[in-house]
N, C-alpha and C positions, 0 to 999 in steps of 0.2 A: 594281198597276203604274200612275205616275204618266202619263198620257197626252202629258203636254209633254214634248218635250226638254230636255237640260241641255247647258249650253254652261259649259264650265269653262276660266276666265280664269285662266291663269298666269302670276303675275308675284313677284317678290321685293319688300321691305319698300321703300319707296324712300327709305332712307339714303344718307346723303353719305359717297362712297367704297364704295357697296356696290352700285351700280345706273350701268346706263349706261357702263361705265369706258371702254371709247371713245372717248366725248365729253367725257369731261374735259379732257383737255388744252386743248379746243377753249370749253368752258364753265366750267370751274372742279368739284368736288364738288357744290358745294351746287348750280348750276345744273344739271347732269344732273340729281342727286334732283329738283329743282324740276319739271325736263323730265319725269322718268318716273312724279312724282306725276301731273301733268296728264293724262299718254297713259292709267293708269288710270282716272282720272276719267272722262274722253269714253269710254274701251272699258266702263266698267260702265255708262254711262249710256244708250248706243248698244243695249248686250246689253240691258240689264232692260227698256227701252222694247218691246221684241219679245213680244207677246200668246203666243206659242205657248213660249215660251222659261221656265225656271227656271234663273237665273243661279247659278254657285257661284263662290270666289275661293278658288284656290288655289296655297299658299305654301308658301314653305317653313319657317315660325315662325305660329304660335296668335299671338305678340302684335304685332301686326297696326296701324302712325299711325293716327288716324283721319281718312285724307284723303279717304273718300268718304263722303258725309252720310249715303244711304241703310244703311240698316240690312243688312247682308249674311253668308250664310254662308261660313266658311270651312274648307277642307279644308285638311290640312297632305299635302304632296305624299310625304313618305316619304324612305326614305333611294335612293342607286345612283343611277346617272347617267341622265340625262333620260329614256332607255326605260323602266327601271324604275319613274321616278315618272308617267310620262303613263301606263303599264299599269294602276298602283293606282290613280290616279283615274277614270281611263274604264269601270275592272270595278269599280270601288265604283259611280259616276255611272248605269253601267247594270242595277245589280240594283234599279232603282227607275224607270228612264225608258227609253222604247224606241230611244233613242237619244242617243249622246253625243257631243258636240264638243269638241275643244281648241284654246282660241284663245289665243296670248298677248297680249302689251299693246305690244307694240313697230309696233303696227300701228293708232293713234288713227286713229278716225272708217273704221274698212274698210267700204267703201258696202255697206247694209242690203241690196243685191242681191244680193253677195256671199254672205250668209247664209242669205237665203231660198232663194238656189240650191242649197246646203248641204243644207238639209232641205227639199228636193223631189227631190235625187238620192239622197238616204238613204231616201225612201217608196220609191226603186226599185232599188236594190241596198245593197251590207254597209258600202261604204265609201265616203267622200268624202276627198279630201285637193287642196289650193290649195298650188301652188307659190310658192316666192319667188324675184326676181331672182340673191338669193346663193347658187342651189342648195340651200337647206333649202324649209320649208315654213309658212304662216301659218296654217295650220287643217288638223287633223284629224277625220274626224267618222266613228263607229264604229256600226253596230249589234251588234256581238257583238265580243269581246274578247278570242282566244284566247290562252295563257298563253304568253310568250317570242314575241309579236309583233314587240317592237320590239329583239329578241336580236342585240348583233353590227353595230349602224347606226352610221357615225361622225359624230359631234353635230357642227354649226356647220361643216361640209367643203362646200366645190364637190357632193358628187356625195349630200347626205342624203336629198334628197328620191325621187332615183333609187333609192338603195337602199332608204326605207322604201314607194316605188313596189312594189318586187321581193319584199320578205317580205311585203307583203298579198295579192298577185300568188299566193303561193307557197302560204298561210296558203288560196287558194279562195276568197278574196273577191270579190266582181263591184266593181271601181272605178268610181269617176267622178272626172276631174279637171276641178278649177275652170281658171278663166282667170288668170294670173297677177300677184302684186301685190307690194308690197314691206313690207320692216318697216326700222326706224329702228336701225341700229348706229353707223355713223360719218358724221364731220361731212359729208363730201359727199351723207349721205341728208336733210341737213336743207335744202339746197334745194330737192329734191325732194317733201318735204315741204309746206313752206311754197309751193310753185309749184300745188300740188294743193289746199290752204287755199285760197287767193286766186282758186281758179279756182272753187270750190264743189264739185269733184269729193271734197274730204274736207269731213264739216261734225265740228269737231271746237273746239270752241269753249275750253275750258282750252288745249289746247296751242297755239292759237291766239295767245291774251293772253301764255301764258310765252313763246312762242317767239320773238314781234315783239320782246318787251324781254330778253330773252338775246344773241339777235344785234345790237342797237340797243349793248345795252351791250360787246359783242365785239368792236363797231367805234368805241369812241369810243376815243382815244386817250390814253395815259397820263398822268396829270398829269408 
């Protein structure tokens, strides 16, 4: 058993038209992709910096841009909808590390506190899970992974994070919840965003540079 944790970063391929569709209207295609290559970048960059940590990226396609330099594994998440594929990675993740997180990438630069709280609530009970402002959640972190955990949750709803509260609840788990934080869906999270940038409370340097000339260019007005 590998003594580090694994923190597994799920994110989709960031094509134009296939990532971010939210913010399209508000960026165009190729600007969300541009956007959600960046937010990967800072989140592997953030993860793999953490000494205790063994990063994985997992997707849902093997062929994989190559917008992060580092050399990286990748796990392909499976088929069923989000429960079933965060199950398959967290009971693959944990037949090899004593504990497993799932983080995704809509959340560039979440302060390294954030994480280290993670796993020092995970050395003291089963589960960790960080809420998000939209009622889902930005991190889940598992020490054991029973089969149809996440059975029955409804994805991207006002009330996920309550309900995947209540089957760990149910499942006998000891929780711990984080303090809550947000992730990046639509154009009203991109001030909040960029307001968190500028103040240093996110240090997230790619979305940083795309972000300032996305909106720069959002605001210049038509020939």
């Amino acid at each position: 058993m590998n003594h580090k944790g694994c923190i597994c970063i799920f994110a989709k391929p960031p094509l134009p038209g296939r990532v971010k569709t939210r913010l399209i209207p508000h960026l165009g295609s190729a600007g969300a992709a541009e956007l959600a290559t960046a937010f990967l970048q800072d989140t592997w960059a953030s993860v793999s910096a953490l000494p205790w940590v063994e990063p994985v990226l997992t997707s849902t396609q093997e062929c994989f841009p190559a917008c992060v330099p580092t050399p990286m594994e990748i796990w392909l998440q499976g088929e069923g909808d989000l429960g079933a594929r965060l199950e398959n990675i967290l009971r693959r993740a944990l037949r090899e590390h004593p504990y497993a997180i799932a983080l995704g990438a809509d959340s560039p630069g979440l302060p390294r506190t954030f994480l280290e709280q993670a796993r020092s609530k995970l050395h003291r009970g089963d589960a960790v899970i960080g809420p998000c402002d939209d009622g889902g959640f930005y991190l889940i972190g598992l020490r054991r992974c029973p089969s149809g955990l996440f059975d029955g949750i409804s994805w991207s709803a006002s009330d996920t994070f309550d309900e995947t509260l209540a089957n760990l609840r149910r499942a006998g788990m000891r929780v711990q919840v984080l303090e809550p934080w947000f992730d990046v869906d639509w154009p009203e999270d991109l001030a909040r965003l960029q307001a968190s940038i500028s103040t240093g409370r996110i240090v997230a340097p790619h979305t940083r540079e795309v972000l300032e000339k996305l909106l720069a260019d959002s605001r210049r007005p038509a020939p």
